[in-house]
N, C-alpha and C positions, 0 to 999 in steps of 0.2 A: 761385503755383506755386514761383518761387525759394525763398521764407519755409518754405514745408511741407520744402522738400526740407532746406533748413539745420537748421531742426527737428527732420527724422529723421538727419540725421549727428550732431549735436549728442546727439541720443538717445543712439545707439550709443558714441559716446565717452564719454558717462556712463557707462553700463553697463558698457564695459569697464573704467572706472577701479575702480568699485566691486566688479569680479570681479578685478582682476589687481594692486592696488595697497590697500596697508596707509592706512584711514582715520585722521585722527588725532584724539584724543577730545579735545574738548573742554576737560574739564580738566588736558591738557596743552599746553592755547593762554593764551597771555596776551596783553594789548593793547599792540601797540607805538604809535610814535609819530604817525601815520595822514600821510603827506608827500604821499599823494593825488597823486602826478607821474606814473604808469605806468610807474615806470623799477625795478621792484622786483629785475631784473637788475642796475641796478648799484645802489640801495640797498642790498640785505643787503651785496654783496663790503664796501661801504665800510666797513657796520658791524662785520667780522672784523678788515679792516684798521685802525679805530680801535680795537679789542680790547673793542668794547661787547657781543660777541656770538662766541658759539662757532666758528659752521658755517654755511655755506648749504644748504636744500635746494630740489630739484626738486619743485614739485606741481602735479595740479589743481585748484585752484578751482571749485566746485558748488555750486548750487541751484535751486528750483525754478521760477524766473523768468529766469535768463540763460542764455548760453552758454556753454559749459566754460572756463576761463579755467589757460592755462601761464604757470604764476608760481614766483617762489623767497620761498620763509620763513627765516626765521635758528631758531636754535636758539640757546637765552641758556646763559650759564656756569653758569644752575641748573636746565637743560634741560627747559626749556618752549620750546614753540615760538611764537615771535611772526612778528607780521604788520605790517612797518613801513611798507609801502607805503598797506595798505588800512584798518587803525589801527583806530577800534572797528567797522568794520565786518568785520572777522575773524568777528563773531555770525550773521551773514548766512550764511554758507558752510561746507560741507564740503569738506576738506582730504585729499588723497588724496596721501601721499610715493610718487614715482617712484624718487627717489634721491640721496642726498649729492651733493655737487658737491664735488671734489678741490679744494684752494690752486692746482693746478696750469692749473685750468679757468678760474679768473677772470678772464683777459687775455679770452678768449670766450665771455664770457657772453651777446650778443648773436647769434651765429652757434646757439648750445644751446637757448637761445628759438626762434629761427624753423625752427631743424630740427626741434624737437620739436612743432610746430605742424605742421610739412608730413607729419611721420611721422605725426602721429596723423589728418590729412585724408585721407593717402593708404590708412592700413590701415583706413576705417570709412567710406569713397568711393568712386563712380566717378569715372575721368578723365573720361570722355566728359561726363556729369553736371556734373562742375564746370566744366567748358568753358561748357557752354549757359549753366547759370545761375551765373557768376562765381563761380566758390567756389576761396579759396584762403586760407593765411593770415595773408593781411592783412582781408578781409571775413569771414570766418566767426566773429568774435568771439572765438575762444580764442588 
């Protein structure tokens, strides 16, 4: 019963990405360098502040075996967007930009992850719901 329920939130937040957020094509993704740590909040800042990469953005991560996944992509000095957390596994996934991330935001980049995680369980949830069946985000995957 938990699994079904996570399932259909996890639905919902697909679908809203793909109705309310700009996909990003493909051929404007390139392979970064795959560091595989979970930490792609503070990967990309590092890679601006060593001047390997433009920008950070805001997205979600999709497909049709996981769970929606809040992650940040860089954006390279010949604006492709790379993936240096998740590396060639970037082929796996649809990429949905939420939104640039300011210089000014970097110091919180950990607080912008787990609010956007709470904002998205809470706008495509019930409370009562994720009480019963633990749902919060740190267990629901994204």
């Amino acid at each position: 019963m938990r699994k079904k329920y996570k399932s259909k939130v996890a639905k919902k937040i697909k679908t809203y990405c793909q109705v309310n957020y700009d996909k990003v094509s493909k051929s404007k993704m390139r392979m970064g360098n795959g560091l595989f740590n979970h930490r792609c909040q503070l990967n990309t800042v590092q890679m601006v502040k060593e001047g390997l990469m433009k920008s950070v953005y805001l997205c979600i991560c999709t497909n049709d075996e996981d769970y929606p996944i809040v992650h940040f992509i860089n954006l390279s000095n010949d604006n492709k967007f790379i993936d240096n957390t998740l590396g060639f596994d970037y082929e796996s996934y649809d990429y949905y930009i939420i939104r640039k991330i300011d210089e000014s935001e970097f110091n919180k980049m950990n607080d912008l992850l787990m609010d956007t995680k709470k904002m998205l369980i809470m706008q495509h949830s019930r409370t009562l719901m994720n009480k019963i069946f633990r749902v919060d985000e740190y267990n629901l995957g994204i």
